[in-house]
N, C-alpha and C positions, 0 to 999 in steps of 0.2 A: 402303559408307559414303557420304552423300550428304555430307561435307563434308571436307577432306585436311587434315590438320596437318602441315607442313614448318617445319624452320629454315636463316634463311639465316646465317650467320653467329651476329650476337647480335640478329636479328629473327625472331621466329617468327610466319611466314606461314598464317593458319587461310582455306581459299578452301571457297567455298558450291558443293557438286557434285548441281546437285538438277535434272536437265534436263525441262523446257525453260527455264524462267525460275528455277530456285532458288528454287520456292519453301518458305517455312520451316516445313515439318513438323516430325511429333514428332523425327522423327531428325535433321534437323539442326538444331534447336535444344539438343537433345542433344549433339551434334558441336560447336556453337559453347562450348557453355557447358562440353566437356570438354575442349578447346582452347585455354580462356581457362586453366580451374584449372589447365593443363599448365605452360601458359607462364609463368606468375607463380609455379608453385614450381621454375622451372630458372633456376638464380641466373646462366647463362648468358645469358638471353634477355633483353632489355632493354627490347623495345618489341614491338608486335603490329601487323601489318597483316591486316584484313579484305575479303576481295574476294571475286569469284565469277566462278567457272568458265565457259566459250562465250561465250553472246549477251545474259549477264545480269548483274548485280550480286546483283539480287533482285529479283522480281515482284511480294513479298507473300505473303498465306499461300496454304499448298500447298492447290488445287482441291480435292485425292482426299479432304480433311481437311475443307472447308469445311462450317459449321456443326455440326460433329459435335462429341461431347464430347473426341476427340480434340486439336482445336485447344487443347484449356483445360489438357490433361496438364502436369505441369510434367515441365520448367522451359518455364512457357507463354511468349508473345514479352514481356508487360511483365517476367518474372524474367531473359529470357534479356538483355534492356535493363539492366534495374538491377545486373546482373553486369558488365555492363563499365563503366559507369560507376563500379563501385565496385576496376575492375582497380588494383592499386599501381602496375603498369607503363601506359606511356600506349599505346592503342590510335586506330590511323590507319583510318580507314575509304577503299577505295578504290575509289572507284564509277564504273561503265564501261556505256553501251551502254541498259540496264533499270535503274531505281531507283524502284519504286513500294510505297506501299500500303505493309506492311508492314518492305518491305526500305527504305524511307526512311527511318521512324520507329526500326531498327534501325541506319542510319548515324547518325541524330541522337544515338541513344544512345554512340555512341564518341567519345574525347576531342578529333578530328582530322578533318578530311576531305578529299581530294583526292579531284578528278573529271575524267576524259575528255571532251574537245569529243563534242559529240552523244548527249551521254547524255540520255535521256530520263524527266524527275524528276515524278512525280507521288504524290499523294492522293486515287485516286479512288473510295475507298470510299460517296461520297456516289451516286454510279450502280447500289453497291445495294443503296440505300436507308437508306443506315447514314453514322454516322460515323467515322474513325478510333480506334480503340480501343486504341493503344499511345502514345499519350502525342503521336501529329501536332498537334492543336489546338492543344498547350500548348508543345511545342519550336518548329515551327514560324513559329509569331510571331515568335519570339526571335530567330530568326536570319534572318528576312528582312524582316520590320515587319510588321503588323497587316494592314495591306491590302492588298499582294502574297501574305502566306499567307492570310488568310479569301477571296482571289479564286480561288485555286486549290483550295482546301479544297471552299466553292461548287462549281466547275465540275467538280471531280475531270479536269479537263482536264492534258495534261503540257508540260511547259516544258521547253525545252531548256536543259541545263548552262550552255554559256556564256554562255544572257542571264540567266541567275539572276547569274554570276558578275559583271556590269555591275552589277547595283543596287548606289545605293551604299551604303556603309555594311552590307553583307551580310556575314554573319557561318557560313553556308552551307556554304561549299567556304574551305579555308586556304589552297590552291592549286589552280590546274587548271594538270594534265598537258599534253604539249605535244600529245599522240596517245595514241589507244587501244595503239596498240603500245610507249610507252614507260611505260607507267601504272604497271606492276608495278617498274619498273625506280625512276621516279620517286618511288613509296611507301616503295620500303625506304630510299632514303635520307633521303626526309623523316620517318621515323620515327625511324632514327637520328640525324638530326639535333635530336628534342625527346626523347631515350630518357632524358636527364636532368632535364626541365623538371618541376619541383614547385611548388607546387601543378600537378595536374591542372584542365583546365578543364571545365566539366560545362555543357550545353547550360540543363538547367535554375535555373542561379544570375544567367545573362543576365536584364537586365529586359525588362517586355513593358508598353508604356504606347500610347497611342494621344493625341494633341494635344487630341481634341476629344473624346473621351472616349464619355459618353452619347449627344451627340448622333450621333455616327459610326453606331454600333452602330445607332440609334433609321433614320437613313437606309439603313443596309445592309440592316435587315429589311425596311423597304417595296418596296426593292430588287427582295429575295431575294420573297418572299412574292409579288409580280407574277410572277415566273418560274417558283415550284415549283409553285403550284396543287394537284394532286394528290398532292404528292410533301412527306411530314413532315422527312426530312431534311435538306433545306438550310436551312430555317430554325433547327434545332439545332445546326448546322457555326455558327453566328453566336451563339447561345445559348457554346457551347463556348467559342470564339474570347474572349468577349469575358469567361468565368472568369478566360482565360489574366490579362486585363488588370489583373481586379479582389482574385482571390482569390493566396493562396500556393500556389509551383507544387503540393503534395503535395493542395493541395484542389480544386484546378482538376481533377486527375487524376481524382480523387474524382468530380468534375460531367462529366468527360468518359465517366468506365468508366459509370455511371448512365445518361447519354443514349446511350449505346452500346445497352447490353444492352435498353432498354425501346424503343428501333429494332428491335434484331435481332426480338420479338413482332410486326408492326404486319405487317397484308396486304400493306403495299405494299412492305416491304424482302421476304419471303418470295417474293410475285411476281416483281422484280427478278433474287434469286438464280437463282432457278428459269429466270429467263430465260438469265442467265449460265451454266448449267450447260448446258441445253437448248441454246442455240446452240452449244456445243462440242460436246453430242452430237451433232447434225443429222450432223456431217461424216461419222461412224461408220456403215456400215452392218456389218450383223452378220456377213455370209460373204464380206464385202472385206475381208483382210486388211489395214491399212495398209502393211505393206510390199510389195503388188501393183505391177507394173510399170507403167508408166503411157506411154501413146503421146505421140510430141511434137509437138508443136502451136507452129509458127512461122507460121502464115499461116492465113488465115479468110475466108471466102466467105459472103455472104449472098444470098438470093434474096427479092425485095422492096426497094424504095428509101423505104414509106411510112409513116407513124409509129411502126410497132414497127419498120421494117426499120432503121430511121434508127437510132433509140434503140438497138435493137440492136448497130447495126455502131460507134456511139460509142463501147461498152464496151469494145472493143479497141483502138479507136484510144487510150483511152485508159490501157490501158496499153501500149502501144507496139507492140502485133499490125498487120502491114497488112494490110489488109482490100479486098476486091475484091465489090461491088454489083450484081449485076443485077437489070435493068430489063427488060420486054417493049417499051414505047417510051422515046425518047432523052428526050422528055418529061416523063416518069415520074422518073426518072433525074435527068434537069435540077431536079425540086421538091425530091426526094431528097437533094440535095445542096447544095441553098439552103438547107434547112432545116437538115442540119448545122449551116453556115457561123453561121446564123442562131444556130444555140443557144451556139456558142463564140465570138463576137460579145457576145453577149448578158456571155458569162463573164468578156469582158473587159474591158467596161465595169465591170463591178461589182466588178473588181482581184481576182474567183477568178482567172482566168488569165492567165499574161502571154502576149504577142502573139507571142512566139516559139514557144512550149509550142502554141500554137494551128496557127502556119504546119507547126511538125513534125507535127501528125497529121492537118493536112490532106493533106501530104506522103504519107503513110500508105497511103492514100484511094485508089482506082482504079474506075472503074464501066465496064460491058461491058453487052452485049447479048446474048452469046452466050456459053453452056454449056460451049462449048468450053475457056473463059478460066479456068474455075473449077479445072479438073481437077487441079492443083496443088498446092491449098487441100489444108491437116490436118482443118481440120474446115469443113463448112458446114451455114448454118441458116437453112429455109425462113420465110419471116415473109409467107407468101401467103394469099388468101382461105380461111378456115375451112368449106372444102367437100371432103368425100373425094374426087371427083372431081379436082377443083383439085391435090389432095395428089399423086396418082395421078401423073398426066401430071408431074408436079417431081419426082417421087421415080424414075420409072422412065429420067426424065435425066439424073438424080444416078447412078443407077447404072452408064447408059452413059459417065458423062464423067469422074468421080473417081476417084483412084489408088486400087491396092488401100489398105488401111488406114486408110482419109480416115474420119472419123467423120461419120455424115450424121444431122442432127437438128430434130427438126419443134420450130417454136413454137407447135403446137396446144393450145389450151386446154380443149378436150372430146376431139376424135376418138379413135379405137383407133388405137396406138401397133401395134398389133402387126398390126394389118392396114395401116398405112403400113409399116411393115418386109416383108410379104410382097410388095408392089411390088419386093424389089430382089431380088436373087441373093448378101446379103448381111445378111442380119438382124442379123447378131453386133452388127454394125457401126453398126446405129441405134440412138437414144436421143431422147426427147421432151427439150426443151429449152424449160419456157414461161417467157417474161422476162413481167414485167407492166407494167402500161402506167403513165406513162414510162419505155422500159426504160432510158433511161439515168440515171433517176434510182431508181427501184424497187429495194430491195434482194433481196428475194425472189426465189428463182430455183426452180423446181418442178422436178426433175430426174427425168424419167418411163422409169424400167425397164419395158422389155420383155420379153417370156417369153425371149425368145432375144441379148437385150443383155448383151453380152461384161464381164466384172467387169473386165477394161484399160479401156475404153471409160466405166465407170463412177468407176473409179480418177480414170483422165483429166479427168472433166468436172467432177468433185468439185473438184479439185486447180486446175483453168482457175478455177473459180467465186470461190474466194480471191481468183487474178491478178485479177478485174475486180470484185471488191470485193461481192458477192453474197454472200448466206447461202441455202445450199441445202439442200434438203431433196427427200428420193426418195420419188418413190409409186410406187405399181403401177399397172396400167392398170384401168383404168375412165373410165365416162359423166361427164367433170368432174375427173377425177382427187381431192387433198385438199378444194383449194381450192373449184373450182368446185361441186362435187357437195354440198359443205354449202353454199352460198351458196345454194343455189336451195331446197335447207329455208325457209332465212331468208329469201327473196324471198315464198314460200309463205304463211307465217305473217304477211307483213307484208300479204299482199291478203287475204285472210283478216281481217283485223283493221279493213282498212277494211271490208269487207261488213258488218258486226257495229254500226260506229258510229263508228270513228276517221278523219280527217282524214289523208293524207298528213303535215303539216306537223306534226301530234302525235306521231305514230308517230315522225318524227326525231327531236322534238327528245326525246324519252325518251329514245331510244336514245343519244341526243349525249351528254343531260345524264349518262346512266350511263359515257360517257367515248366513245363509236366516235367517229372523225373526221370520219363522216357516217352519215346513214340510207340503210334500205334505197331512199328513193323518188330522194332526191339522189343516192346513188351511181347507180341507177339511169341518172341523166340523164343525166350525166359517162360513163357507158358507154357510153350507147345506149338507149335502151328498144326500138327494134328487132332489138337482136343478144336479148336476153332474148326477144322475140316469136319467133323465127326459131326459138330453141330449144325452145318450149314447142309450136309445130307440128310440129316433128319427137318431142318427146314425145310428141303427139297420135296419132301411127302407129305410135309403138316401144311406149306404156304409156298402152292409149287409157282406163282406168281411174284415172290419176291425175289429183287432182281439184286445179284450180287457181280462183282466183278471176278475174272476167270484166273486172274495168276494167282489168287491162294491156291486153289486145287492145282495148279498148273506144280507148283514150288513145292507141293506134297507128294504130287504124284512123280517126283526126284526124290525124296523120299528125306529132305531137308525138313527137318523138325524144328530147329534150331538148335537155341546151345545144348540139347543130352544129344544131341546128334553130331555136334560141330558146327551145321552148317545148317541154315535158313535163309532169311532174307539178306544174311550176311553170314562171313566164315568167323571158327572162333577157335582158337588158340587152345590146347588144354589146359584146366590149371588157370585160364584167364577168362575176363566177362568180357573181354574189350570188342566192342562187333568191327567188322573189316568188312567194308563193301565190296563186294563181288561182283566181276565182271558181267560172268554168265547171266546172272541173276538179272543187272540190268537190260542182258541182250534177250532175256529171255521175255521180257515185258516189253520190249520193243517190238519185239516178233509178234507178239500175242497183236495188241496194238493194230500193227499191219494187217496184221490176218481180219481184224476187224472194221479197214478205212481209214482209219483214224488218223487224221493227220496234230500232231503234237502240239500244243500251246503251251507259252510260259506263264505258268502259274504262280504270283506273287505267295510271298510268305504270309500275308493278311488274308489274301481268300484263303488259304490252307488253313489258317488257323480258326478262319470263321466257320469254317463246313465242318471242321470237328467240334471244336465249340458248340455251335450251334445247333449241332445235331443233336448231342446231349443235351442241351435246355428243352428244346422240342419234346423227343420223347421224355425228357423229366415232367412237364408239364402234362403231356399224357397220364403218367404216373400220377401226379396227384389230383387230375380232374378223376382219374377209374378209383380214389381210396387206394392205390397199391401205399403209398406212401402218405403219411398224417399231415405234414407240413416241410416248407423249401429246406428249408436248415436241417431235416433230415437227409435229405439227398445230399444236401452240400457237405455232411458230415461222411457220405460214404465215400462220396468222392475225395474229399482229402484223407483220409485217415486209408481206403484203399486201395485207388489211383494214382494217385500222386500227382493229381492236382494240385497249381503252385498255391500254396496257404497264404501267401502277401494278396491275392487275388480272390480270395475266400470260398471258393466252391464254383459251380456252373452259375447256379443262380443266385447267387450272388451278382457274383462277375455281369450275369445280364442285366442284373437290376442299375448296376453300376453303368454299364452301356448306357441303358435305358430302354426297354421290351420296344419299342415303336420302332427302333433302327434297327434290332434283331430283327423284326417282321421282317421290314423293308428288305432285308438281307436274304432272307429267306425268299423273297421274292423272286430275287435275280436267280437267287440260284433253280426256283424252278424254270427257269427258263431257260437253262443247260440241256440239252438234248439227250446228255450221256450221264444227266445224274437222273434221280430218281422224283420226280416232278410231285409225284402224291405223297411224299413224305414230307416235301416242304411246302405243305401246308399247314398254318399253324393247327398246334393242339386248341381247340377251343378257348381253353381257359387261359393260354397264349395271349390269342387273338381279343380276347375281352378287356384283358388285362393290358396290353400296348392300348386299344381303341377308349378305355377308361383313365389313360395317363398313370395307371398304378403300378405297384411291381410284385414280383411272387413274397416279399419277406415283408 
């Protein structure tokens, strides 16, 4: 049963039993609504309390259910609502801990409510992509005013119990509890104490007016509309909002289930979901069981003090891991830790953090020079030069100085994971760990199995990944692992395009305009344009057959890096990110160009976008026919989380699926017939090619 019926007395207690968050599937909306018709024909029971079981009240609706026809079975949530409001007995809703999404709009629907401090109240169906579809739009006004609910509705953001309970005049909670631990205790008697009050009160007979009426509305869309940009939802949460004000509550509902349902069609709530589904799968891998035992991790060691070591060791200071630093010199070490100081300085100013919060993780904090100091450490993670060499000599120190069990893990972004593991006397025990750059802002965290990386070890890092706030996702070993290995497609395609006729500064701003946060040439700069040179020489000797385009090395060997240099594929200002197209730059791909025949074509912003695009699905697809990758919604997680691929369009593949695989082939077709692209890469990946020729899609 995912929901219990008790009586206490002459209250009968219906509690929501659906872990982890309660949320309201078919079966306990079932449960609810056979719970209600219990209690109201036992001439015993007088009044009803609603609550839910552990760490929730209600989440909203059940995942396992989402989008399915399932969700709509009756008694769907607006009948399992209009049942209690229509109880003879009055029903107390008593909400503790979780109150979102659906399980709101199912407290709104009972005649009562009481809430525990710290409960956290939200409506955040606008994140995906959607509006509330059980009646939030039109209760919620009512009982908190116009513009504290259409701000919450907007931001699908959650508020805390007791500052909802401050507004004045809120009509919300009829009480807050004095503790989660006395809630249950608190509700039966506030129920008893209205078990005779008739008329019942119904959330929808409240008025919902707003003072300034049109105008309000008319300012909130300009608002909302600067903010959503790509996103059709939040300006409908205000469309919604502002029924509540004008029409009768039964027609409002009417305009809300409408904007509901012609959301739930539009690519960009579909993307959304898929994203919300996909980041909970990421944590899953298929032969970890979740309940695998997992090593524990009190203390954390890094090697490196310099941007990634830095960013790195922040994510444990901040959640409260102390953390131990080495440096080769005190120097090193000494900038290492200015530059902390610097970044949580920074947070303090700007009232993220208070100055206490800051002095405790600098407390945290300890920096060494010597190996020795480490051995201690549960886990430690190399953030040193990207050279196997370099790996070699850390990794065979690590072995000599760390306890047994210590997890030892590279933040390599290309090398073999599995040839740094034969450095130790310990393989089980490694795992690639790439943070991306800023790591302590970057949510993405690449978690790189090795052939001989222990599933505790995997458990472990999974479960660390949560504590510091990352969404991770596991690949297998390979040249690049998910991320990197499709990005150099996209790098491929984007020099390619300039040889052809495209400018640097075109090729982004397609790419921009189609939503990435930047193009291939600006992200470029922001990287490095040397660490890409660096790579494309050591392709030169591993796979001296692949064919790349010549103005990167041309724009290196000027010695243009990008922004730590100033100047790249564009010039940059000190002190500023702003890229400024440069002349030379283009004259210098003209020339190249020339020296090669080539005479120029104009190249549309839609094939530009396809040949990146689609370069990355290709090799994605690669990736998960070889096992690098477990499933599509992994890649598409790396991709957004760190890429900056646009999230209204959900990932690579996603976005293909949305196309549809058959026209991607098709596409790929033309373009092997480009003379000056690379003909054997646009060939689909097999499981490409099976999956267009089957009508199916990667997700």
């Amino acid at each position: 049963m995912t929901a219990q019926y008790q009586v206490h007395g002459d209250i009968a207690v219906i509690t929501l039993s659906n872990p982890p968050v309660n949320g309201l599937g078919f079966a306990t909306r079932l449960s609810i609504a056979d719970g209600l018709s219990r209690a109201n024909a036992d001439p015993a029971v007088k009044a009803l309390v609603l609550t839910g079981a552990g760490k929730a009240f209600s989440g909203g609706a059940d995942i396992k259910e989402f989008g399915s026809p399932k969700a709509l079975q009756e008694p769907n949530l607006l009948s399992v609502i209009l049942a209690l409001e229509h109880s003879a007995k009055p029903v107390v809703a008593a909400i503790h801990s979780v109150c979102m999404g659906g399980g709101l709009e199912l407290a709104l629907g009972c005649h009562y409510r009481i809430a525990a401090p710290g409960c956290s109240v939200a409506l955040p169906e606008v994140k995906l992509g959607l509006i509330p579809g059980a009646g939030g739009t039109q209760r919620l006004p009512r009982v908190l005013g116009v513009e504290v609910a259409l701000n919450m509705i907007v931001s699908g953001e959650a508020v805390k119990s007791e500052m909802l309970a401050m507004i004045p005049g809120q009509k919300l909670f009829d009480k807050m509890a004095s503790s989660v631990e006395t809630l249950a205790e608190e509700a039966l008697a506030l129920a008893r104490s209205l078990a005779d009050t008739r008329p019942l009160p119904l959330v929808r007979n409240l008025p919902c007016k707003h003072p300034q009426g049109d105008a309000y509305f008319q300012f909130a869309r300009n608002m909302v509309k600067g903010m959503a940009k790509n996103f059709p939802a939040p300006p409908k949460c205000v469309d919604a909002v502002e029924a509540a004000t004008k029409q009768k509550f039964d027609l409002g509902m009417a305009a809300e289930r409408d904007i509901f349902v012609a959301l739930m069609q539009t690519a960009e709530s579909r993307a959304l979901r898929h994203i919300f589904m996909a980041e909970r799968a990421a944590s899953k891998i298929p032969d970890v069981p979740s309940d695998t035992p997992q090593r524990l991790v009190k203390s954390v060691a890094v090697i490196g003090a310099g941007t990634m070591g830095g960013g790195i060791a922040m994510n444990f200071l901040h959640a409260g891991l102390p953390v131990v630093m080495l440096e080769m010199k005190q120097e090193a070490l000494d900038r290492g830790v200015a530059t902390i100081r610097k970044n949580y300085e920074s947070q303090v100013k700007k009232g993220k953090l208070k100055a206490d919060k800051y002095e405790q993780r600098m407390a945290l904090l300890q920096t060494t020079l010597s190996y020795d100091d480490l051995g201690s450490a549960d886990l430690v993670i190399e953030a040193v030069f990207e050279d196997i060499g370099v790996k070699e000599t850390v990794f065979k120190q690590l072995d000599r100085v760390m306890k047994p069990g210590a997890i030892l893990a590279s933040n390599t972004s290309t090398l073999d994971v599995d040839k740094i593991a034969s450095f130790t006397s310990r393989p089980q025990d490694v795992v690639g760990l790439h943070f991306f750059s800023p790591a302590n802002v970057m949510k993405l965290l690449e978690v790189v199995r090795g052939a001989k990386t222990a599933k505790d070890v995997l458990a472990t890092v999974m479960a660390l990944a949560k504590t510091i706030r990352k969404t991770a996702v596991v690949s297998g070993v390979c040249d690049g692992f998910i991320g990197n290995r499709m990005v150099e497609q996209y790098g491929r395609q984007g020099g390619f395009l300039l040889d052809e006729g495209c400018t640097p500064e075109q090729v982004d701003r397609a790419i921009e305009k189609f939503g990435f946060a930047m193009g291939p040439f600006r992200m470029g700069d922001l990287a490095g344009n040397d660490i890409g040179w660096a790579i494309r020489k050591r392709r030169a000797l591993e796979k001296p057959g692949m064919k790349y385009s010549k103005t990167a090395d041309l724009l290196c060997e000027k010695g243009r890096f990008g922004q730590k240099t100033g100047a790249g594929w564009y010039d940059y200002v000190a002190g500023k990110r702003d890229a400024v197209p440069n002349a030379e730059v283009v004259q210098m791909i003209a020339a190249h160009r020339a020296s090669l025949g080539i005479t120029p074509r104009k190249i549309s912003d839609d094939e530009i976008v396809q040949r990146l695009v689609y370069s990355l699905v290709n090799e994605a697809a690669h990736i998960l026919e070889e096992g690098i990758a477990s499933k599509a919604g992994d890649i598409d997680m790396v991709y957004l989380m760190g890429y900056g691929f646009p999230i209204y369009r959900g990932g690579p593949m996603n976005y293909a699926d949305q196309v549809g695989l058959f026209n991607v082939v098709q596409s790929m077709g033309r373009f092997a017939q480009n003379p000056l692209d690379d003909a054997a890469f646009w060939q689909p990946a097999p499981l490409l090619a099976r999956l267009a020729a089957e009508g199916r899609t990667f997700n």
